[in-house]
C-alpha positions, -999 to +999 in steps of 0.1 A: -703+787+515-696+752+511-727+732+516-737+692+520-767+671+524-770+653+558-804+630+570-818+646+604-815+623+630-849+625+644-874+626+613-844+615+588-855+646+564-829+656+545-812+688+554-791+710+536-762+728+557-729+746+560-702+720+565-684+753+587-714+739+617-716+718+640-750+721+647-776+720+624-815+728+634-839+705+612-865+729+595-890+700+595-887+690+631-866+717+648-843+696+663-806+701+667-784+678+648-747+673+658-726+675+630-697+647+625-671+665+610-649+645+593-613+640+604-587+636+580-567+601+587-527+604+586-515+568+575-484+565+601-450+569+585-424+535+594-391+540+592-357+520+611-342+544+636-307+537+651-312+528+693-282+542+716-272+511+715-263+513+675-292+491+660-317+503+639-355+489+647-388+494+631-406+531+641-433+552+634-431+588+632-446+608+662-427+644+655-407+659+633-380+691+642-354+708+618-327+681+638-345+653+651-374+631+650-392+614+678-404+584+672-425+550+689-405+518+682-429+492+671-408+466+694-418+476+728-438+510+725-410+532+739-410+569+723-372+586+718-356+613+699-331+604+672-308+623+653-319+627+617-289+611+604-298+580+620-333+575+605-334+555+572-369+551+552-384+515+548-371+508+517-337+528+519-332+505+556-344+473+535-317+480+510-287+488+531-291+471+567-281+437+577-314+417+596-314+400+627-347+386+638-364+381+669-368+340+667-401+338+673-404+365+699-380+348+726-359+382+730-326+366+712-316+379+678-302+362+650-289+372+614-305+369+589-315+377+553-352+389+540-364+369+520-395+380+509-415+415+516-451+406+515-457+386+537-422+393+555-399+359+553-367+358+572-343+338+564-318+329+592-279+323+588-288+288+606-308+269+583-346+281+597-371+298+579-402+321+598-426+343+587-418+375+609-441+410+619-418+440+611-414+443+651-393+413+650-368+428+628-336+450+635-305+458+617-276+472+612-253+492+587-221+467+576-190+485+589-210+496+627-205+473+654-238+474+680-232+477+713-216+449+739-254+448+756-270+444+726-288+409+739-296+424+774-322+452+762 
C-alpha cells in the first residue's frame, strides 16, 4: 500500500492513510476527511500550425491522432485540425519561417525579423522596433505564397 501523512482537518492530528482514498476517518476525532488527490499538471505544448489560409500562427496542442492534430491558436481562441505536415515545433518554426507581426495588435501584419527570444523583440522591415506576445506573431515558409485574404481574417 502506498501510504502518506495528512493533518485532520478538524483536530489537525496527524493521520496516516492510503493515498488509493478519498476519504479518510480521523481515529482521534472520527471525522471524515476528504482527500485532495493531487493532479498531475501537463505544461501545454506551443507549436506554429499552418491556417487554410497558408500562414502558420502560434498554437497549443489540444489532441493528437496518427494524421492530425487539433489545436487552439493563441491569436483568437479558435480550435482546428491540421494536417501533421503542417505543424512545425517552436524552435523548428523559429528557424525556418519568415515573421510578420501584429503592429501592436491593430489586425495588420508586417514582416519582420526576431530579434530576440526572451523577451520576444520584432524587428520590422520599416525601421520600428516592439516588444511582441507570441500571439502577435505569424509566419511563413519562403517559397509559399499565403492566401489573397490574408489581411481580411
Amino acid at each position: 500500500m502506498n501510504r502518506e501523512k495528512m493533518t485532520c482537518q478538524y483536530c489537525t492530528a496527524e493521520i496516516d492513510y492510503d493515498k488509493s482514498k478519498t476519504e479518510v476517518i480521523c481515529p482521534y476525532c472520527d471525522s471524515t476527511n476528504h482527500v485532495q488527490q493531487k493532479q498531475e499538471v501537463i505544461e501545454p505544448i506551443l507549436l506554429f500550425a499552418k491556417r487554410r489560409q497558408g500562414y502558420y500562427y502560434p498554437a497549443t496542442v489540444v489532441h493528437v491522432t496518427e494524421e492530425e492534430v487539433t489545436v487552439r491558436f493563441l491569436d483568437d481562441g479558435k480550435v482546428d485540425q491540421v494536417d501533421l505536415l503542417h505543424v512545425l515545433f517552436l524552435e523548428d518554426g523559429f528557424k525556418r519561417l519568415n515573421f510578420q507581426g501584429n503592429w501592436k495588435f491593430h489586425g495588420i501584419y508586417y514582416n519582420g525579423q526576431i530579434a530576440n527570444y526572451n523577451p520576444l523583440i520584432m524587428n520590422y522591415n520599416d525601421g520600428d522596433t516592439e516588444v511582441v506576445k507570441i500571439n502577435q506573431l505569424r509566419g511563413y515558409l519562403t517559397g509559399e505564397k499565403p492566401s489573397l485574404f490574408q489581411h481580411f481574417r
